[in-house]
C-alpha positions as semicolon CSV with decimal commas, in nm:
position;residue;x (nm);y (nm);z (nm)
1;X;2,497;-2,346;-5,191
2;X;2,335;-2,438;-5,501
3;X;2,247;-2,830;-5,350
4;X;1,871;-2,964;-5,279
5;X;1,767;-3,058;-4,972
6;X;1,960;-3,287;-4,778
7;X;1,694;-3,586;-4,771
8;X;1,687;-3,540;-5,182
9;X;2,045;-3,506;-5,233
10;X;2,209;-3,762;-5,028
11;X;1,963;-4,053;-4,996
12;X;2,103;-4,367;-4,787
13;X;1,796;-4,609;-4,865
14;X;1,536;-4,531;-5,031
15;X;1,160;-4,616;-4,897
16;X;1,034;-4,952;-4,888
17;X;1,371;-5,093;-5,064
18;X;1,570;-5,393;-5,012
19;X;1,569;-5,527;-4,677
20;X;1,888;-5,708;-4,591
21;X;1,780;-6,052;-4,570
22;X;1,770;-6,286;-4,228
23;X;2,013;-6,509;-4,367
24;X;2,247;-6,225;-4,486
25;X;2,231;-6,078;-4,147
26;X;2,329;-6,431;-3,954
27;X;2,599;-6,482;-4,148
28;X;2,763;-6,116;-4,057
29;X;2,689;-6,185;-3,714
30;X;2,832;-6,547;-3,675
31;X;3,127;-6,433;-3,823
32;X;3,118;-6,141;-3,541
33;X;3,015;-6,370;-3,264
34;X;3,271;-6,613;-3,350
35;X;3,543;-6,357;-3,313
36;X;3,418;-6,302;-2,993
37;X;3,412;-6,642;-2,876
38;X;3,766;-6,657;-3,039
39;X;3,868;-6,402;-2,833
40;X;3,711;-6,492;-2,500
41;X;3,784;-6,849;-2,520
42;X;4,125;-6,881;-2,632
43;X;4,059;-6,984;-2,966
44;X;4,114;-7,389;-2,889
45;X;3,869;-7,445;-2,665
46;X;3,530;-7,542;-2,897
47;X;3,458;-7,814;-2,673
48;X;3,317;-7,559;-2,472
49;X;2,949;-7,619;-2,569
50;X;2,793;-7,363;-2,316
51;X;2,947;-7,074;-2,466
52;X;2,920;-7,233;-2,834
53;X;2,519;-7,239;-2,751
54;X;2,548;-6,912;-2,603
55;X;2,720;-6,744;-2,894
56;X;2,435;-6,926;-3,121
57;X;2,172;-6,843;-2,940
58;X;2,300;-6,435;-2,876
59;X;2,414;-6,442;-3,268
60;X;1,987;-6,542;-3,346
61;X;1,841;-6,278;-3,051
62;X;2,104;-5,957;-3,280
63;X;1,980;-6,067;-3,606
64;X;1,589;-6,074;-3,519
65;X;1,656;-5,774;-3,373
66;X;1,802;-5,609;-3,696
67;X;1,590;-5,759;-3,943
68;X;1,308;-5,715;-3,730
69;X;1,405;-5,275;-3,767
70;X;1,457;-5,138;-4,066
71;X;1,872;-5,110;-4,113
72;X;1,779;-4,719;-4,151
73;X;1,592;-4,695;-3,843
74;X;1,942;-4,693;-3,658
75;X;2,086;-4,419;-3,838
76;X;1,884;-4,175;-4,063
77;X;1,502;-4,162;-3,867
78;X;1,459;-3,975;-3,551
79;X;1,544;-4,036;-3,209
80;X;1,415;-4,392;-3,186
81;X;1,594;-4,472;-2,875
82;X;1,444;-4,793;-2,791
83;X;1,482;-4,965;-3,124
84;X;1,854;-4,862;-3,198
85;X;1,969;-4,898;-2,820
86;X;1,794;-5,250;-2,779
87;X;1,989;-5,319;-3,085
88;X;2,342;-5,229;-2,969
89;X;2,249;-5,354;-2,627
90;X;2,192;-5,699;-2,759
91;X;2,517;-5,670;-2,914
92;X;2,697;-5,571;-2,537
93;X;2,534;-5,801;-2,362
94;X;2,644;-6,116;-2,507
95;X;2,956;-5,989;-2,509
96;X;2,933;-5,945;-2,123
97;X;2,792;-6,272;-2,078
98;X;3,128;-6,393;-2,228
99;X;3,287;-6,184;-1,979
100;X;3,115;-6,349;-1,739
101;X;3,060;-6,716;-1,790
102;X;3,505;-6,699;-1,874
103;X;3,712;-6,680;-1,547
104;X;4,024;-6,500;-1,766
105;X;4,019;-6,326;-2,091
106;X;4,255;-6,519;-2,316
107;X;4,613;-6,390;-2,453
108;X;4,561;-6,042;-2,646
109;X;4,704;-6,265;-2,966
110;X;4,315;-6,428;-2,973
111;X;4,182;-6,097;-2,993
112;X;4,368;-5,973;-3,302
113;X;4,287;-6,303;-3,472
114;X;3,910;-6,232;-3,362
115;X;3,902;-5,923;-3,498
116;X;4,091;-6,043;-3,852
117;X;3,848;-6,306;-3,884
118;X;3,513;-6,005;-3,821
119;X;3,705;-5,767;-4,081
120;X;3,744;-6,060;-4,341
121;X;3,366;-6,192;-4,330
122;X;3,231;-5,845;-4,298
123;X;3,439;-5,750;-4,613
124;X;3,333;-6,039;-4,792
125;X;2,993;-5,951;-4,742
126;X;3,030;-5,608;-4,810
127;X;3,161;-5,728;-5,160
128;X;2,901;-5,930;-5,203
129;X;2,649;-5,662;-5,194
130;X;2,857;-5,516;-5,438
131;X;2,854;-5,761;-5,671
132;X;2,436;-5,819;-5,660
133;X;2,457;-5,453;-5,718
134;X;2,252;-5,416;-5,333
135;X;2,561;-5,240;-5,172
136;X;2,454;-4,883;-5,033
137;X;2,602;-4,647;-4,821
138;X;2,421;-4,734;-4,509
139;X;2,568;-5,092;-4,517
140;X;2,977;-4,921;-4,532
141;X;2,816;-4,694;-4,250
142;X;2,722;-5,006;-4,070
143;X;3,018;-5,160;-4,159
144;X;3,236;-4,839;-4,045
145;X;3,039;-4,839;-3,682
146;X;3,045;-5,222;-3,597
147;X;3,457;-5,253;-3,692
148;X;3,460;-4,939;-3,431
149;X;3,285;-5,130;-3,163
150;X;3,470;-5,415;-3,256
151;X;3,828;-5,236;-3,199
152;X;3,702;-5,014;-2,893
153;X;3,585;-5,377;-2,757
154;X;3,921;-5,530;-2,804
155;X;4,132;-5,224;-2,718
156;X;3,937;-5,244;-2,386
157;X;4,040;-5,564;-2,301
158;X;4,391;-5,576;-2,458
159;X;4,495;-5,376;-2,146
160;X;4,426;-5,355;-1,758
161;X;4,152;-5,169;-1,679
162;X;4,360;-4,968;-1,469
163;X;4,648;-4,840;-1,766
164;X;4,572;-4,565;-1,924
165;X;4,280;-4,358;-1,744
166;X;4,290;-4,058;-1,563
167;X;4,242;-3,971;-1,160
168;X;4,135;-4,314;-1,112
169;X;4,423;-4,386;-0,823
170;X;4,467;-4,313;-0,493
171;X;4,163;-4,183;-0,242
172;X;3,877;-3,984;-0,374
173;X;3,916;-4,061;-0,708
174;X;3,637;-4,119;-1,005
175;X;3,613;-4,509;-0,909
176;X;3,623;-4,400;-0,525
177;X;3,294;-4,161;-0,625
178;X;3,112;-4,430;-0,825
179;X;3,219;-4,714;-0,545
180;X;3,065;-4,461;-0,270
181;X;2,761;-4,394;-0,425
182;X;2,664;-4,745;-0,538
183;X;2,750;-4,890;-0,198
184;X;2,611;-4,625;0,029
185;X;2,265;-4,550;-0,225
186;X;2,371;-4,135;-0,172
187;X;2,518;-3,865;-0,295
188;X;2,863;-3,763;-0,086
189;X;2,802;-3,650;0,227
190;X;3,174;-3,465;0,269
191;X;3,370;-3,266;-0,009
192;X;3,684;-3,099;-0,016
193;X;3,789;-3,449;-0,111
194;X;3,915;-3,423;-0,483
195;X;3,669;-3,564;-0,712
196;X;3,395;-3,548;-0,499
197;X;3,347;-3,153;-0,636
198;X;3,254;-3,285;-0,984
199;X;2,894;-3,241;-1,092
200;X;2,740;-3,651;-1,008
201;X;2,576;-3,735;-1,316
202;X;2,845;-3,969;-1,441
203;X;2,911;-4,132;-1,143
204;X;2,537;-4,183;-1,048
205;X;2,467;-4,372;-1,395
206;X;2,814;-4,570;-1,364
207;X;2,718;-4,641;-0,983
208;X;2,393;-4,795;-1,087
209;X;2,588;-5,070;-1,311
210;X;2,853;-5,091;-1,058
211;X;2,553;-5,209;-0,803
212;X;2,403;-5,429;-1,078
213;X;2,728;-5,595;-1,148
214;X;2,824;-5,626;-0,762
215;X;2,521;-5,800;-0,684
216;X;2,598;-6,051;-0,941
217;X;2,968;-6,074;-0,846
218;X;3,038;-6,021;-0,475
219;X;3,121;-6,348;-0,407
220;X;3,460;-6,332;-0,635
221;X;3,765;-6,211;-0,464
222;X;3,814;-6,004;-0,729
223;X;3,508;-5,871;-0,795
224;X;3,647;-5,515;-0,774
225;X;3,874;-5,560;-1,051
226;X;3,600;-5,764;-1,289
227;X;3,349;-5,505;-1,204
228;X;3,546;-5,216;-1,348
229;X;3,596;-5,441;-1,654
230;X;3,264;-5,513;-1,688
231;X;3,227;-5,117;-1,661
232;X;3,419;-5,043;-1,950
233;X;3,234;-5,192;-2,170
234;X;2,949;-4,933;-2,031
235;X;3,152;-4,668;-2,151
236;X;3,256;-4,801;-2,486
237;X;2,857;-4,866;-2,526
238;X;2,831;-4,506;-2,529
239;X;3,119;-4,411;-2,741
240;X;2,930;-4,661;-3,008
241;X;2,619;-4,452;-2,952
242;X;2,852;-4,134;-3,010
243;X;2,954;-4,278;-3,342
244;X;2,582;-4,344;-3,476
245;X;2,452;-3,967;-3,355
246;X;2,763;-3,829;-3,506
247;X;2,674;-3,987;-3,824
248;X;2,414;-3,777;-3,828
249;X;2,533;-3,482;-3,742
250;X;2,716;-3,483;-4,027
251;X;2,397;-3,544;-4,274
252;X;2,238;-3,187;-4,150
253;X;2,536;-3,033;-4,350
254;X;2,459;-3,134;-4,718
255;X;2,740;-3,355;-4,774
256;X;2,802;-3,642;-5,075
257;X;2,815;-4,022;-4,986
258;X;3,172;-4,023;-5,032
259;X;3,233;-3,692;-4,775
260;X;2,975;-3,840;-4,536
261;X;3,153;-4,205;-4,526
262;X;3,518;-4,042;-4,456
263;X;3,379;-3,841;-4,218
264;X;3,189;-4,092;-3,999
265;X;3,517;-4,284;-4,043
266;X;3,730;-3,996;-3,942
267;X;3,491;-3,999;-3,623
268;X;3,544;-4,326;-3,514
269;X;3,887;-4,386;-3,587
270;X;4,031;-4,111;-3,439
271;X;4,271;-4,236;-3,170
272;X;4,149;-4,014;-2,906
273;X;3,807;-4,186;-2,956
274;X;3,898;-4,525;-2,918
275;X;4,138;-4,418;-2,639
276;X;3,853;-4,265;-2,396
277;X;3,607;-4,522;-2,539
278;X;3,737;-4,692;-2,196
279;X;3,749;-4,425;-1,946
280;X;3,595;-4,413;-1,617
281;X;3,615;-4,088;-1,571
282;X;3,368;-3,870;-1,650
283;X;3,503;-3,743;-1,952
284;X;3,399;-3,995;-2,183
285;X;3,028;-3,949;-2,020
286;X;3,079;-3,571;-2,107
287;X;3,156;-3,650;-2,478
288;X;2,866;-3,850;-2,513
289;X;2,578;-3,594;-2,343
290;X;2,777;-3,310;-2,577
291;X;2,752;-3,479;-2,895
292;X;2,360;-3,613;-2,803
293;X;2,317;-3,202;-2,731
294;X;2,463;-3,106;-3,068
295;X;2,235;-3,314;-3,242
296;X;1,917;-3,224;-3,091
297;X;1,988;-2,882;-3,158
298;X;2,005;-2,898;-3,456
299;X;1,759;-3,134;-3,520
300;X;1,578;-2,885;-3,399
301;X;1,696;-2,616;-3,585
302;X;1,558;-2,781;-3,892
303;X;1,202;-2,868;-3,744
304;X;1,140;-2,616;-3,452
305;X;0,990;-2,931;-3,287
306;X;0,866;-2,931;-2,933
307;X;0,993;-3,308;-2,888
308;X;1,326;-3,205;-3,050
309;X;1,354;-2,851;-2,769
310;X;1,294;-3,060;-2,472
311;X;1,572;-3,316;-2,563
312;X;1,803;-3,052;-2,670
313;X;1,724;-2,912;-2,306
314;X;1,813;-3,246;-2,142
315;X;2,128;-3,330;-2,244
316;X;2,199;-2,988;-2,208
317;X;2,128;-3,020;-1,842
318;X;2,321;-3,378;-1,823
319;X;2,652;-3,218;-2,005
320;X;2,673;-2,958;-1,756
321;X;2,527;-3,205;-1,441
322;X;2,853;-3,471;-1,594
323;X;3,121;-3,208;-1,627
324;X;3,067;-2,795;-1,531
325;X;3,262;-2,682;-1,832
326;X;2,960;-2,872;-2,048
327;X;2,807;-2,547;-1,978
328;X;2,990;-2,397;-2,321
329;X;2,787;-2,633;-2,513
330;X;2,489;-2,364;-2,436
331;X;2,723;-2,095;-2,597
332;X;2,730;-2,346;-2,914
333;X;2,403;-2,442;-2,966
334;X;2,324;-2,042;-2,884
335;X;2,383;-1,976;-3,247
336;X;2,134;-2,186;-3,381
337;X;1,894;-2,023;-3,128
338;X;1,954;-1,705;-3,250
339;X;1,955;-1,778;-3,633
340;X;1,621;-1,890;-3,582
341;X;1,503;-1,631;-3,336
342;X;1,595;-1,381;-3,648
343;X;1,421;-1,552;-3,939
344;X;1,083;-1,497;-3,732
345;X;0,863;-1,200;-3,874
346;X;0,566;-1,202;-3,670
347;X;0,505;-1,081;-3,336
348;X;0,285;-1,474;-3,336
349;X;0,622;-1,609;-3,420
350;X;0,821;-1,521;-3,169
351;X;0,579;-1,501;-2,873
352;X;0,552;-1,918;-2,956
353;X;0,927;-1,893;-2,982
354;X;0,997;-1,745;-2,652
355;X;0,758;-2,018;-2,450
356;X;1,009;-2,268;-2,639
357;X;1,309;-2,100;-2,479
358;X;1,066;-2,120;-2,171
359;X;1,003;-2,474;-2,213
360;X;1,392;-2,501;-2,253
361;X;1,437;-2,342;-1,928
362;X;1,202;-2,543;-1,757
363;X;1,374;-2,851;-1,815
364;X;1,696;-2,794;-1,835
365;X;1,758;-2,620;-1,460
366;X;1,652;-2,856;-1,223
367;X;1,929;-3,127;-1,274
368;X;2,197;-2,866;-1,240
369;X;2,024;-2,673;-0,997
370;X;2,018;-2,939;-0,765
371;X;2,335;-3,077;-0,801
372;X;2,505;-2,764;-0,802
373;X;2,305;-2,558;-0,554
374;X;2,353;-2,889;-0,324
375;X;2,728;-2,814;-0,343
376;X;2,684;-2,467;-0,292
377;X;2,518;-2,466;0,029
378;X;2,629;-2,811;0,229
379;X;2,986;-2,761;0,103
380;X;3,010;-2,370;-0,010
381;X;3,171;-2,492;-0,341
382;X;3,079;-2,241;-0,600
383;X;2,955;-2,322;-0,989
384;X;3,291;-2,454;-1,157
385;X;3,485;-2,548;-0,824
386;X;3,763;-2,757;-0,926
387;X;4,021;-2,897;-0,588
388;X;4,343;-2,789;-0,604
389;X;4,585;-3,095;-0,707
390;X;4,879;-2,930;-0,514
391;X;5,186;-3,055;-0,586
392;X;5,129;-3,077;-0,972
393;X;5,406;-2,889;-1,185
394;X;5,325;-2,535;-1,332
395;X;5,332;-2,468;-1,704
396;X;5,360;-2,117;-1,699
397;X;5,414;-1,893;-1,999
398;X;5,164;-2,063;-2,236
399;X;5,079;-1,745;-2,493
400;X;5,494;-1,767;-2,538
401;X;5,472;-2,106;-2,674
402;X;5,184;-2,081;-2,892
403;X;5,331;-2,254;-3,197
404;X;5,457;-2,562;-3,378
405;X;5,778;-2,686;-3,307
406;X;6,053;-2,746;-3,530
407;X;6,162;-3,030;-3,385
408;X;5,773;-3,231;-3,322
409;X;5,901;-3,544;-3,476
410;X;6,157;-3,615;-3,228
411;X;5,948;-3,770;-2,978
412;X;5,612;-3,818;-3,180
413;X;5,417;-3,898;-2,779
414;X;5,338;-3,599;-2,529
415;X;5,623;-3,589;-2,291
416;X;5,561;-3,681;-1,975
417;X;5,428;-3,376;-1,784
418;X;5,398;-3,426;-1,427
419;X;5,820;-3,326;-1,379
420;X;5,887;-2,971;-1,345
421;X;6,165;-2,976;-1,582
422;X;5,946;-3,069;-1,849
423;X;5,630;-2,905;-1,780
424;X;5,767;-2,516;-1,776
425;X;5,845;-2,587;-2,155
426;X;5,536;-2,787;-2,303
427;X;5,422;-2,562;-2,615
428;X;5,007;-2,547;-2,610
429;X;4,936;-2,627;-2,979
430;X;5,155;-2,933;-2,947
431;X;5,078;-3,092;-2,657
432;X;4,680;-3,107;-2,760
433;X;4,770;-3,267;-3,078
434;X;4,986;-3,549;-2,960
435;X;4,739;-3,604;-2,662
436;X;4,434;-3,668;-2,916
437;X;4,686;-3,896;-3,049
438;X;4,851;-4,101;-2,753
439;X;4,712;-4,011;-2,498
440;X;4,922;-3,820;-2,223
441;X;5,080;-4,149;-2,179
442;X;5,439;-4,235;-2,276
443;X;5,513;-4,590;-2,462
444;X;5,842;-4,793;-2,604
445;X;6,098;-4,745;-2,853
446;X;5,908;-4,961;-3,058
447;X;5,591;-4,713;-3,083
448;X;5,848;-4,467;-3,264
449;X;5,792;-4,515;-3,575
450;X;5,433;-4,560;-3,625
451;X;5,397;-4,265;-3,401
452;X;5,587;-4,059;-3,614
453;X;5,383;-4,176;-3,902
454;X;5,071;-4,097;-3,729
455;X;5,122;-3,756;-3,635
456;X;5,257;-3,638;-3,940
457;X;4,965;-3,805;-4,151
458;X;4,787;-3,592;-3,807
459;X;4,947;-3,242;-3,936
460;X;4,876;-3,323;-4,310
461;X;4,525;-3,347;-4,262
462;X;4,535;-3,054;-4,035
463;X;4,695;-2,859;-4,323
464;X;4,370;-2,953;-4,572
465;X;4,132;-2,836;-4,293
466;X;4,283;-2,512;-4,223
467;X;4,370;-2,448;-4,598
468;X;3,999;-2,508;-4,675
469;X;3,877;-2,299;-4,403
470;X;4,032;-1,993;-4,478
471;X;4,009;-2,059;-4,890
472;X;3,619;-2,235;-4,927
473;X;3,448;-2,273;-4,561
474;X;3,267;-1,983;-4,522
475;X;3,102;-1,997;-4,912
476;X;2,953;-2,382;-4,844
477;X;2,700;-2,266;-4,623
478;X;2,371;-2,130;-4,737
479;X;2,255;-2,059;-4,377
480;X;2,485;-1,855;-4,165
481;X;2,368;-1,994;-3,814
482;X;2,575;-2,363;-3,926
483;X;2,856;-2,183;-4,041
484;X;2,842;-2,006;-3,694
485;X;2,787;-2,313;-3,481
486;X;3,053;-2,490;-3,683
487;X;3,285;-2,138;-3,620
488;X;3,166;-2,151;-3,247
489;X;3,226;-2,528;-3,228
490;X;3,588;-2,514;-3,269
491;X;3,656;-2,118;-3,092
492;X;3,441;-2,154;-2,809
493;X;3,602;-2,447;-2,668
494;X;3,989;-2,389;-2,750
495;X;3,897;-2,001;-2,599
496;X;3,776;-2,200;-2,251
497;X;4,076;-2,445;-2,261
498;X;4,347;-2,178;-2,307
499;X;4,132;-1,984;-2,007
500;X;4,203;-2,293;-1,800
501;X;4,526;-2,323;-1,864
502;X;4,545;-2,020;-1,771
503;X;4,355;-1,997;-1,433
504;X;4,512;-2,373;-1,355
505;X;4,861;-2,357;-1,551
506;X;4,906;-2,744;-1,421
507;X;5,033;-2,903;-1,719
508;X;4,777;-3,136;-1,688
509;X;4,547;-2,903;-1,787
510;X;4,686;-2,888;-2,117
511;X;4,538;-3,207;-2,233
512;X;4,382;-3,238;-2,560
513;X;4,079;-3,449;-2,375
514;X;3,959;-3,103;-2,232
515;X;3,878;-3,008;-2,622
516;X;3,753;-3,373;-2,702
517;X;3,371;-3,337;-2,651
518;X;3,334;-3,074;-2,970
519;X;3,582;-3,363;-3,199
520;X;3,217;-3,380;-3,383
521;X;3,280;-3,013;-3,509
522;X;3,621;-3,112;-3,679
523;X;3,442;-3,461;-3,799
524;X;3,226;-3,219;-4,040
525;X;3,510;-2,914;-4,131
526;X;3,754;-3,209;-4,250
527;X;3,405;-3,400;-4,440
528;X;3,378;-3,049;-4,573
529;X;3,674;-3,085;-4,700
530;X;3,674;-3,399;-4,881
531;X;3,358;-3,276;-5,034
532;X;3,492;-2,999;-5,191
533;X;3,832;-3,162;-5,299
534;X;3,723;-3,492;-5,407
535;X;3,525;-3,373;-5,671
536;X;3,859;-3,208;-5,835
537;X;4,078;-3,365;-6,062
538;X;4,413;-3,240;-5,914
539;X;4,714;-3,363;-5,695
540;X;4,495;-3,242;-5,348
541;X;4,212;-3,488;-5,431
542;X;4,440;-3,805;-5,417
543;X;4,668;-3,606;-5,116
544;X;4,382;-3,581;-4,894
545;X;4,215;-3,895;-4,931
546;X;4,481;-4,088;-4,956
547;X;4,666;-3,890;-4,617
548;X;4,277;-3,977;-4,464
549;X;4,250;-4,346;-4,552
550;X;4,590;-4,388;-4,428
551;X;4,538;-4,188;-4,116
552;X;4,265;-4,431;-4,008
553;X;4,484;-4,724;-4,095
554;X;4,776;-4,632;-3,854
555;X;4,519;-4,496;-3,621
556;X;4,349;-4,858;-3,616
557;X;4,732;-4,980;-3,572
558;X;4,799;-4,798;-3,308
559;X;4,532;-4,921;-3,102
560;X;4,594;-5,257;-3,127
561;X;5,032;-5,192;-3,089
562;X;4,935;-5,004;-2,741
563;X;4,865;-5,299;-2,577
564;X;5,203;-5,433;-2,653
565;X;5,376;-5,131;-2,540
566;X;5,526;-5,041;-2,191
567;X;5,244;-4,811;-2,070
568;X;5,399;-4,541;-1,833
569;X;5,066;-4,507;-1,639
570;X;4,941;-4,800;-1,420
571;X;4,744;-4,826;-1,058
572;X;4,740;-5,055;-0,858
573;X;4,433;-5,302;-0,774
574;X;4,148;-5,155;-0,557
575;X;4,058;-5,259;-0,261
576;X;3,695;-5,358;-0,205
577;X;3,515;-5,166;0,054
């Protein structure tokens, strides 16, 4: 309360100001590009002169691209699909062209030195904006989202494909799906068959890649294995989408430079967003279509625009068509429907605002109705049908263990669930945090202490959000429909999880990636936050941000240990068909 309007009080560039300069841009970009080729080539092997002309020539295409766009265009104006994504698609495909003109990525050694050598020149070029006094805060936002593609890129391939996913063994499994459809052009034709009773949406868009790239690489004998590769970097593409929408999210709730920078930081550091950054399952797909709802909603929320409805409506319809629980993100958005539903006045008003909620109708049911009513009737699989895993250990007892342990620090990972011992005493609240954390994966002795040190930087930070909650939340918003979406952002989906668990008390089901699509909501409580304490002079400023900054830092750490860690969870290679 008491700030101007958003655009007024927390401008990122100003019109018609300084354009970052073509030969600014190229050298940020060689300096990324010749990480990359670094990292794909070894880091000895310059005589390669193909891939040196290929890096120059990709490095050219990605500046043109962003000097051709306004810097802003990509985060602040609207949708603008084709300019941002033809940006970030130039980046992705020269890295797969590395991918593919290399027979074997090089030791996971190149890619940290890759990666130091982006950080170093991007710093240096962030302080050189400083110092000609150009430095704004959409060029640390740019820098915040490119070192997040840059460690979800090299996370990706610092470990097989295969560690460190979910259902993606045995028969019927999410590969199996996206394999069947892209070889056979058609949905399933049988069910009953584990992940065949998901919603298709994911594994339609990743079957259409898996096609492209299969047409390109049959004639490998591995092509299997380099497709699914090649398909992570699909999914990490997204997850660096998810970081430029959340951004901004987080600029429709009135927050400072300073708030809005940790909090897009927050965003894409978090470990459980690097971590599913690689999935190929369609949970990853799910957080994307959620946090591309969010925004749209309330985008439209602040313009009542037609163009804004019918996307809301969308990836409404592709949330629920990736994933059925994505149908809670209609609960969500619900209160920004009915906030504005009861600021209208005139009978005018609201007849215009019920052909919206028509409109929103309209396009939102056939997707879902199709996919859904298909299962219904060739398979008689009802809305929400999940296969029974059978077999899997029962966690029973879960509103008995609803609590923080004494003992947490212990064994800083989740422990491993799928042993009946074990599962009968995993305690709810726990398990979720350490699995946005690690993963439900176990690692090495080595992992100890860090992952101590992450997860209790984890529950300091939780201790600022929930002591600014109950103390300040609710008297930072002027409008009562945010506060309520933000309210029904974090209820709504921890009330469906525990229902789960419930209903499937596997102890699976306790995992935090159930939760994961809504991490936006806590991106803008703990932004909030820093707001609000930043601007004191007291012990909790320097706590918080401090217990923040270093959160990211181990977080970033922790991504890059992992691959030098004995992963619990492996599969092995798939079999062509």
């Amino acid at each position: 309360m008491g700030k101007t309007n958003n655009n007024v009080q927390n401008p990122l560039i100003k019109p018609n100001v300084h354009r970052l300069s073509f030969a600014n841009l190229f050298a940020l970009y060689f300096i990324l590009s010749l990480g990359t080729y670094l990292a794909f080539t070894g880091g000895n092997n310059l005589s390669q002169y193909p891939i040196t002309v290929t890096t120059f020539v990709f490095t050219v295409v990605a500046c043109l691209f962003i000097n051709f766009f306004y810097v802003n265009t990509i985060f602040n104006k609207g949708f603008a699909a084709v300019k941002y994504l033809s940006i970030i698609g130039v980046f992705v495909v020269y890295i797969v062209t590395f991918c593919s003109i290399n027979e074997h990525l090089s030791h996971i050694s190149d890619l940290y030195i890759s990666m130091v050598i982006f950080l170093f020149g991007a710093l240096i070029y962030i302080y050189y904006l400083k110092k000609l006094d150009k430095l704004q805060t959409i060029h640390i936002l740019i820098f915040i989202a490119l070192t997040g593609a840059m460690v979800r890129i090299f996370f990706s391939f610092g470990i097989p494909w295969t560690a460190n996913q979910h259902d993606i063994s045995g028969v019927y499994s999410h590969t199996d799906v996206i394999k069947y459809i892209a070889m056979h052009l058609k949905l399933n034709d049988s069910t009953n068959q584990w992940q065949f009773s998901h919603p298709q949406v994911h594994y339609i868009i990743y079957a259409v890649f898996y096609r492209f790239f299969y047409e390109i690489l049959k004639s490998r004998p591995d092509h299997i294995n380099y497709i699914f590769e090649l398909l992570e970097i699909v999914a990490v593409f997204f997850s660096v989408i998810s970081i430029i929408i959340a951004k901004r999210i987080l600029s429709f709730f009135n927050l400072s430079n300073k708030a809005l920078i940790l909090g897009v930081a927050f965003f894409t550091f978090f470990p459980s967003n690097i971590l599913m950054s690689r999935y190929l399952n369609n949970d990853s797909t799910l957080v994307f279509f959620t946090i591309l709802t969010l925004y749209q909603a309330l985008k439209w929320y602040q313009n009542r625009s037609l163009k804004s409805l019918i996307f809301t409506a969308l990836f409404a319809s592709l949330t629920v068509s990736t994933k059925s629980s994505g149908i809670i993100v209609l609960a969500v958005i619900g209160f920004l429907f009915l906030g504005a539903f009861i600021k209208l006045k005139t009978s005018k008003e609201r007849i215009h605002y019920g052909s919206q909620l028509g409109i929103f109708a309209l396009v939102y049911l056939p997707i879902p109705a199709y996919l859904f009513g298909r299962m219904m009737i060739l398979f008689k699989e009802p809305f929400g049908y999940v296969n029974n895993p059978g077999g899997m250990p029962a966690a029973t007892g879960l509103l008995d263990r609803f609590y923080f342990p004494l003992d947490t620090f212990s064994n800083p990972f989740a422990i491993y669930p799928f042993d009946n011992n074990i599962a009968t005493k995993l305690i709810y609240p726990e398990y979720v945090l350490k699995t946005s954390l690690f993963g439900e994966f176990a690692y090495n002795s080595q992992m100890q202490f860090i992952g101590r040190t992450l997860l209790f930087l984890a529950y300091i930070l939780l201790a600022i959000c929930l002591v600014y909650g109950i103390k300040h939340f609710t008297k930072k918003f002027s409008e009562w429909p945010k506060l309520y979406f933000i309210v029904a952002g974090v209820l709504i989906p921890i009330i469906a999880h525990i229902c789960m668990c419930i209903k499937m008390p596997f102890a699976c089901s306790y995992n935090y990636r159930y939760l994961a699509p809504f991490f936006v909501i806590c991106a803008i409580i703990l932004a909030k936050a820093m707001d609000h304490y930043i601007n004191k002079n007291s012990t909790i400023k320097y706590v918080s941000v401090i217990s923040l900054i270093a959160f990211l830092v181990v977080s970033v750490i922790v991504m890059f240990w992992i691959p030098y860690s004995n992963l619990l969870q492996d599969v092995s290679v798939l079999v062509p068909y």
